[in-house]
N, C-alpha and C positions, 0 to 999 in steps of 0.2 A: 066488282070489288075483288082485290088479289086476298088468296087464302095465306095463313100462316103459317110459314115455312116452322115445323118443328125442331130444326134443329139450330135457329138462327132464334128462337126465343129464347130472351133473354133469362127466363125465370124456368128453363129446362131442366138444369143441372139440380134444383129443389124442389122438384117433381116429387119423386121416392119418399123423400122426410115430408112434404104437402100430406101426399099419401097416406102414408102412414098414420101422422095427423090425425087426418077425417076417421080415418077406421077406430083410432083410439077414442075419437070425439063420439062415434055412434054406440061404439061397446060400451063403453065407461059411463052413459048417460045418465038410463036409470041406477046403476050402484052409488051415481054420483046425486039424485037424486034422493036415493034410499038412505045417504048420511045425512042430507041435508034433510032430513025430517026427522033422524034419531035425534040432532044437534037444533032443534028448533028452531030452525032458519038460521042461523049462523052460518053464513056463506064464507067468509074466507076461513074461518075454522072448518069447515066442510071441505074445501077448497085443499087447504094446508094438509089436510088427512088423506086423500083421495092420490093428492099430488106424491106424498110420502110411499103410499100403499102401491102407486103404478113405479116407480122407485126401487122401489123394492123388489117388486115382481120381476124387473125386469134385468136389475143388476147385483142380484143376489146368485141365480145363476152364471150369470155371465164370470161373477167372483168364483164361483166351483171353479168353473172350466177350467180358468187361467190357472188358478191355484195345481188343479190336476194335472194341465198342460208341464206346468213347470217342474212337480214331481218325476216329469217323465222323461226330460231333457237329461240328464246326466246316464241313464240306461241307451237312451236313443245314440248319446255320445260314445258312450262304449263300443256299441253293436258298429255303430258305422266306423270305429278306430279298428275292429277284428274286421269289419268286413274290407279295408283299403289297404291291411297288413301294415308292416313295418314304414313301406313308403309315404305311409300317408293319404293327404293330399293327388300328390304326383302321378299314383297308382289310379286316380278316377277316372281318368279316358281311357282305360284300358276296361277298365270294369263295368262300362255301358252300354249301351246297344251298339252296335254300327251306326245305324242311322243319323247319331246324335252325337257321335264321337267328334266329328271337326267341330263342332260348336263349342264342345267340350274343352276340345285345346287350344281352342281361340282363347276361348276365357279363363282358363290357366296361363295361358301366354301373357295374357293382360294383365292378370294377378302380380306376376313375378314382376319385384320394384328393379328399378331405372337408378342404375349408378349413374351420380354424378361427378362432376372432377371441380 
């Protein structure tokens, strides 16, 4: 019997979220357990609360972050307007390593738009 190729399965790419899944399924057991006996067996009210509660947990931070992230964007715009000087833009291949500089102006190059007639 031929084994299977992992990366030619078809349900590969839903690995991670699978994953993740199971883990949330083994944590969450007993708490989910623990409502459904304060809630006297009421299952999807147990269900509906637990569902709410990992919800929350999970995208309440996530809301900080972005929220923070976005605070930070108009400082972060400054610093890198003083650090490019008056040029801009223009000034970034010059202001990078070596190493990395043709990369750089390849992709300035590509930037700069294409008259047309």
């Amino acid at each position: 019997m031929r084994k299977a190729d992992p990366q030619r399965w078809t349900a590969s790419p839903f690995l991670p979220a699978v994953l993740v899944a199971a883990f949330l399924v083994a944590v969450l057991q007993r708490p989910h357990a623990w409502i459904l006996a304060k809630l006297n067996g009421r299952k999807k009210t147990a269900a509906a609360l637990a569902t709410a509660a990992v919800t929350l947990v999970l995208f309440v931070p996530i809301g900080g972050f972005a929220v923070a992230l976005a605070s930070e964007i108009p400082g972060a715009m400054e610093s890198a307007s003083e650090w490019l000087g008056p040029e801009g833009l223009a000034a970034l291949p010059r202001k990078l390593p070596p190493a990395i500089r043709p990369i750089a102006a390849k992709v300035m190059e590509a930037r700069k738009p294409t008259r047309t007639r």
